[in-house]
C-alpha positions in Angstrom: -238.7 78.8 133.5 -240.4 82.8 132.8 -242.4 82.5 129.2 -240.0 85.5 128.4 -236.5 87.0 129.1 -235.5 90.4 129.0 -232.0 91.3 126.6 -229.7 93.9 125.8 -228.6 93.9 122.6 -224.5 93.8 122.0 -225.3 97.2 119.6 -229.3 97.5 119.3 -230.9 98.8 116.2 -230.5 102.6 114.9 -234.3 103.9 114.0 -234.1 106.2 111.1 -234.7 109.2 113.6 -231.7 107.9 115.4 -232.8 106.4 118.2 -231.2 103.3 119.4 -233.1 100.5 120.3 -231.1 98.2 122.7 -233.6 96.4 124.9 -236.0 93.9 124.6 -237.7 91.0 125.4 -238.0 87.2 123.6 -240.8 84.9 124.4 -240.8 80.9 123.9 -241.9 79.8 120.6 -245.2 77.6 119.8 -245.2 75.5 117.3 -246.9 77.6 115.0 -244.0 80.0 115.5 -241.5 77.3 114.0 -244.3 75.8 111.1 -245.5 79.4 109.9 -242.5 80.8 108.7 -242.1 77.5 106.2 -244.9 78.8 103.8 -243.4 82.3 103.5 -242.5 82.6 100.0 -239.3 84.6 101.4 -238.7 81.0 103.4 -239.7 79.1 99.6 -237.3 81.3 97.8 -234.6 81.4 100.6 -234.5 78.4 103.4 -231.8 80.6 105.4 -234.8 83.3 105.6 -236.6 81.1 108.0 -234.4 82.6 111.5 -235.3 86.2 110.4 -239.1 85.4 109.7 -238.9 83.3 113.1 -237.4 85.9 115.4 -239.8 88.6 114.2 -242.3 86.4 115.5 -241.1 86.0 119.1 -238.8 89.2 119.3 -242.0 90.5 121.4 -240.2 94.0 122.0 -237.3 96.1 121.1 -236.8 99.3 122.6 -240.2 101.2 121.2 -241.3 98.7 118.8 -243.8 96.4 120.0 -244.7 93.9 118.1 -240.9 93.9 115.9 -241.1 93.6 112.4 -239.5 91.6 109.9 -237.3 94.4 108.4 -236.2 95.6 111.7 -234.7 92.3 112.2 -233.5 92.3 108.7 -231.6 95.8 109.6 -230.2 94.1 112.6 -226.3 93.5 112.9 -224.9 90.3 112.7 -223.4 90.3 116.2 -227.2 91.3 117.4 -228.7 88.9 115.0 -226.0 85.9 116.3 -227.2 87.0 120.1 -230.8 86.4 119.4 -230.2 83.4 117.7 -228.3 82.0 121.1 -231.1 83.2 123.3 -233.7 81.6 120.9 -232.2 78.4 121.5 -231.7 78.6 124.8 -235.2 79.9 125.7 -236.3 76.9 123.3 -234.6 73.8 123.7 -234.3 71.8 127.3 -230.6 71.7 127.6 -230.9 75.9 127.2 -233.8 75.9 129.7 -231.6 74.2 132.5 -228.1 76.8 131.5 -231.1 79.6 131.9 -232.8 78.5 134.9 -229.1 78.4 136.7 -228.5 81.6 136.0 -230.3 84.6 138.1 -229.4 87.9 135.6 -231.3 91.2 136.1 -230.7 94.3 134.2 -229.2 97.3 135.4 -227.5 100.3 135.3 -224.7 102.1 136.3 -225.4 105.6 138.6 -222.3 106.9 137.3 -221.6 106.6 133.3 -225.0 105.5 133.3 -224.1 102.1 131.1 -226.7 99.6 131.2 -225.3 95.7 131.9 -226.6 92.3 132.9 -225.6 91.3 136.7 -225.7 87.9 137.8 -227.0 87.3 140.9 -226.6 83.9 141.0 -224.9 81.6 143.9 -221.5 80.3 142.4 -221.8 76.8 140.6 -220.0 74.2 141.5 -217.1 73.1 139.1 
C-alpha cells in the first residue's frame, strides 16, 4: 500500500489569480494527524471543523500549493471536499486499503482535448 495517492479533484480549487488547482496528492495519517486537530479552538468551538483541520494536514499537495492550508480547504467545494473525505478513509482504514490495493489507477491525459482522467489498469475482478 504507497504512503500516498495521487487525485484529481471533481472541480479543483480557483486561486484568486485564477488558476485552477486540480491535482494532488494525500498521504496516510499518524496519529497525531487525527489527536492534533481536537485542541484547535476552531475543533472546541465547532466538532464538524475537525475534517477541514484534518485534511489540511495530510492534503500534502494541490496543484502549486505545497504544504495546503486550512483555508484552501475551507474554499474547497463540497463535491471536492466529499471526494477527499472518501479517499481519506480509504487511504486510512483496512477495509479502504484492500478496495485501493485492488485497483491499479494512473493519471493521464488525453492527446486530443487534452482532458486529464484516471485509467484503471487493473485485471478485471471477479464477481
Amino acid at each position: 500500500m504507497p504512503n500516498e495517492v495521487t487525485f484529481t479533484l471533481p472541480y479543483g480549487f480557483t486561486d484568486d489569480v485564477g488558476q485552477l488547482h486540480q491535482i494532488g496528492s494525500m498521504r496516510m495519517a499518524t496519529a497525531l494527524d487525527e489527536v492534533a486537530p481536537l485542541s484547535d479552538a476552531r475543533t472546541q468551538q465547532n466538532p464538524a471543523y475537525l475534517g477541514i483541520i484534518l485534511l489540511s494536514r495530510v492534503v500534502a499537495r494541490l496543484g502549486g500549493f505545497s504544504p495546503v492550508p486550512v483555508a484552501l480547504i475551507e474554499r474547497l467545494y463540497a463535491a471536492d471536499y466529499t471526494f477527499l473525505q472518501d479517499l481519506y478513509l480509504q487511504m486510512n482504514t483496512a477495509e479502504g486499503q484492500a478496495n485501493l490495493a485492488s485497483e491499479q489507477l494512473i493519471e493521464t491525459q488525453c492527446p486530443q482535448c487534452q482532458t486529464r482522467f484516471l485509467l484503471d489498469l487493473s485485471v478485471g475482478s471477479e464477481s
